[in-house]
N, C-alpha and C positions, 0 to 999 in steps of 0.2 A: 563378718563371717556368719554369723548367727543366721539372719536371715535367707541363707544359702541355704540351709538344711533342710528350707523349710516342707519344700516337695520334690520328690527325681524331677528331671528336666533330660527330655528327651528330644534327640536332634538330627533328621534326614541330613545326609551329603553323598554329595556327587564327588568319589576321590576316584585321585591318580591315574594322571596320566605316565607311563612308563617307560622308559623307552632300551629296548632290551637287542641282544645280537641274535638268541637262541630262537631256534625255529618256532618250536613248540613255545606258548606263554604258558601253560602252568606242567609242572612233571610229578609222576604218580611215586618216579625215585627218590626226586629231589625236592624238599620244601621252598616257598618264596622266601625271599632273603626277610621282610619284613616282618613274617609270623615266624622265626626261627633261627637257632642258633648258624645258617647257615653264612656264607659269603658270598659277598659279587664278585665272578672272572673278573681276572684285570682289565681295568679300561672300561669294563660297563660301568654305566651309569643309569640310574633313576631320579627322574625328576617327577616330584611329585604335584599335580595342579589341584588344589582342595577350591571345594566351593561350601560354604557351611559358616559355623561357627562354634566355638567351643575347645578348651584344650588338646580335647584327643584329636580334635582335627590342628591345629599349631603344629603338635608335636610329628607329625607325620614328614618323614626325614629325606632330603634330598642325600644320593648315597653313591659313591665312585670306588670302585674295586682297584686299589693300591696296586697290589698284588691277587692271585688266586686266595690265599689266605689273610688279606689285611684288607677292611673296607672303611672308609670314613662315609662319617653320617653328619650332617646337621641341617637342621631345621630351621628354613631360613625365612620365613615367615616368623621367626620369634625376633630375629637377628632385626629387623625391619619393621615389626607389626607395628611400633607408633605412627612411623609415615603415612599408612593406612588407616588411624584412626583406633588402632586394637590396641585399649591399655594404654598404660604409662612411662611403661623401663623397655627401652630395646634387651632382650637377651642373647649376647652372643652366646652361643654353643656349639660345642665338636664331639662328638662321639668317634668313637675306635672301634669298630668287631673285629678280633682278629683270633682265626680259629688256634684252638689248639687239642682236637685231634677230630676226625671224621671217618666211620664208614658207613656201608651202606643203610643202617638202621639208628646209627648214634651219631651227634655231632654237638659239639662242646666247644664253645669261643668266652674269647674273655673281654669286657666291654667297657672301658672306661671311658669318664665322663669329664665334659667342664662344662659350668656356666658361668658368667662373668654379668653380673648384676650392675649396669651403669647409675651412679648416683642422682637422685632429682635434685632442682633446685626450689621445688615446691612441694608438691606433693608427691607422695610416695616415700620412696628409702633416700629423704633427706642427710642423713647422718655420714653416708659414706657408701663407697660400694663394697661388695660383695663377692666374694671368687667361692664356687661350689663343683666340691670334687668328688666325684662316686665311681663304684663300679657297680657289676651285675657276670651272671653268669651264666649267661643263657646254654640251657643242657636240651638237646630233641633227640626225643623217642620217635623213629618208624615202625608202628606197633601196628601196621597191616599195610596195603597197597593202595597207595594215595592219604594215610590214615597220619598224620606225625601230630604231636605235643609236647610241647615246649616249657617249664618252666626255669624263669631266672630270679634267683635272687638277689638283691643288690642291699647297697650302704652306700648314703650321700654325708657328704659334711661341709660346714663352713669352713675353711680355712681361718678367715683372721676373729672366728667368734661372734656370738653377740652382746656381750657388754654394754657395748655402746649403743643399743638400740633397748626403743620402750615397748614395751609389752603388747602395744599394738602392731609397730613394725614386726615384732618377731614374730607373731600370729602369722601375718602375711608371708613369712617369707618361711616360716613354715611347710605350706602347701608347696613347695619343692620337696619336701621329705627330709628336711635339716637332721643330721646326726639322728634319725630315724631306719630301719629296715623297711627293705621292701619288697614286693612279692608282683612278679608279673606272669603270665600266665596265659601263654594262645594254643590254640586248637585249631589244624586247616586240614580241610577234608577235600582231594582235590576228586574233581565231580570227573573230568577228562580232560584233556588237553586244552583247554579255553575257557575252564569254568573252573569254581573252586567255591567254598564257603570256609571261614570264618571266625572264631570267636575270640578275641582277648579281653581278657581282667586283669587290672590294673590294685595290689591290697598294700595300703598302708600304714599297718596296725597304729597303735598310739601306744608306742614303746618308744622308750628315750627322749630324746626332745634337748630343750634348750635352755638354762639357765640366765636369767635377762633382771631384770630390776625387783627387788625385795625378795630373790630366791625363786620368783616364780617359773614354774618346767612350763614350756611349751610343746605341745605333741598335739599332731594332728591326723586323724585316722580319716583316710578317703577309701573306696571304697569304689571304681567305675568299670565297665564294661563296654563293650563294644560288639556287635554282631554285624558282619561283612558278605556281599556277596560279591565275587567277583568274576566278571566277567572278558577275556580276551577278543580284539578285535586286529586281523590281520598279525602278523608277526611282532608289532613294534609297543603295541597300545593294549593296557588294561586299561577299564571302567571298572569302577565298583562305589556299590552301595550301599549306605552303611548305619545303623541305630546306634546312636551314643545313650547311655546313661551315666549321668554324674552326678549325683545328689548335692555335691556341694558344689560344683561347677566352678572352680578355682582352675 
């Protein structure tokens, strides 16, 4: 991990393709579902086509509206990325946004999390797998016309501990944010009806952590950002393009 910190590491991509019912692709009312607390209509969906490299690009979530108020998410390039050659552990994962209250300026959903860490049989989390449960709470402010910001706060944890892993493994599994808080944080300023810009930060202070072999805490403080532009084509299709910064690149 060391060697990760050594310089930012900055990364062009070509994301998301979208595919949406509503006329208009971006609204000056209403925030996109992915910078905000908001929800997808039922039966929409987003699929999102990344071209890039880098976690914040992984984590970018494919996302089906339940209900008006329930959407599932997960990001299925984690679910798969070894078949591709990305990494070592497939991560299965499902996310939940399901609001609980909205009006025209406020909207507040509650977001739980799994991940399901598959065991190696060489490298990597030899020892055993891994189940990781969190939430967050994503709260957005429309604090002018086109103008909203979002911050969630969240808490992830292991379930069955790490005990049984050495100081290395829990390092690594760390950078999920184990028994750690977190802080995320977007800004989208919609330009008009087809265009919009952008920002999320991703804060992981280095509070808490993990107790693993000779008493030693692991906590690991990330720190990344994201700048978006994006753009609508036709009813159905965003394009957008986008600066990653992650210093540690985990």
């Amino acid at each position: 991990m060391d060697g990760e910190w050594i310089m930012p590491i900055v990364s062009l991509l070509a994301a998301s393709l979208a595919l949406s019912a509503t006329p208009a692709v971006f609204s000056e009312e209403e925030p996109f579902f992915f910078n905000s607390a908001n929800t997808l209509p039922k039966d929409e969906l987003i699929f999102p086509i990344v071209i890039g490299n880098g976690p914040q690009v992984l984590n970018r979530n494919t996302a089906f509206g339940l209900t008006d108020s329930i959407s599932f998410e997960s990001s299925i390039l984690l679910n798969i990325a070894p078949a591709f050659g990305i990494g070592d552990t497939p991560l299965p994962n499902l996310r939940a946004k399901m609001l609980v209250t909205k009006s025209s300026n406020l909207i507040i959903s509650f977001r739980p999390e799994f991940t399901y860490i598959i065991p190696q049989t060489s490298d990597g989390f030899a020892t055993g797998d891994k189940t990781i449960v969190g939430a967050s709470l994503p709260i957005t402010l429309r604090y002018g016309k086109g103008r909203f910001l979002t911050v969630s706060p969240g808490y992830r944890t292991v379930i069955e501990g790490l005990t049984d892993y050495s100081r290395a493994q829990a390092q690594d599994l760390s950078t999920f944010g184990i028994n750690q808080p977190f802080f995320d944080i977007d800004w989208l300023y919609v330009v008009d009806q087809y265009s919009a810009l952008a920002f999320s930060a991703h804060i992981q202070p280095a509070v808490g952590g993990s107790t693993v072999e000779a008493n030693e805490v692991v906590a690991t403080s990330i720190y990344a950002g994201k700048l978006e532009y994006l753009r609508g084509i036709g009813k159905t299709t965003r394009i957008g393009l986008a600066l990653l910064y992650n210093p540690c690149w985990v």
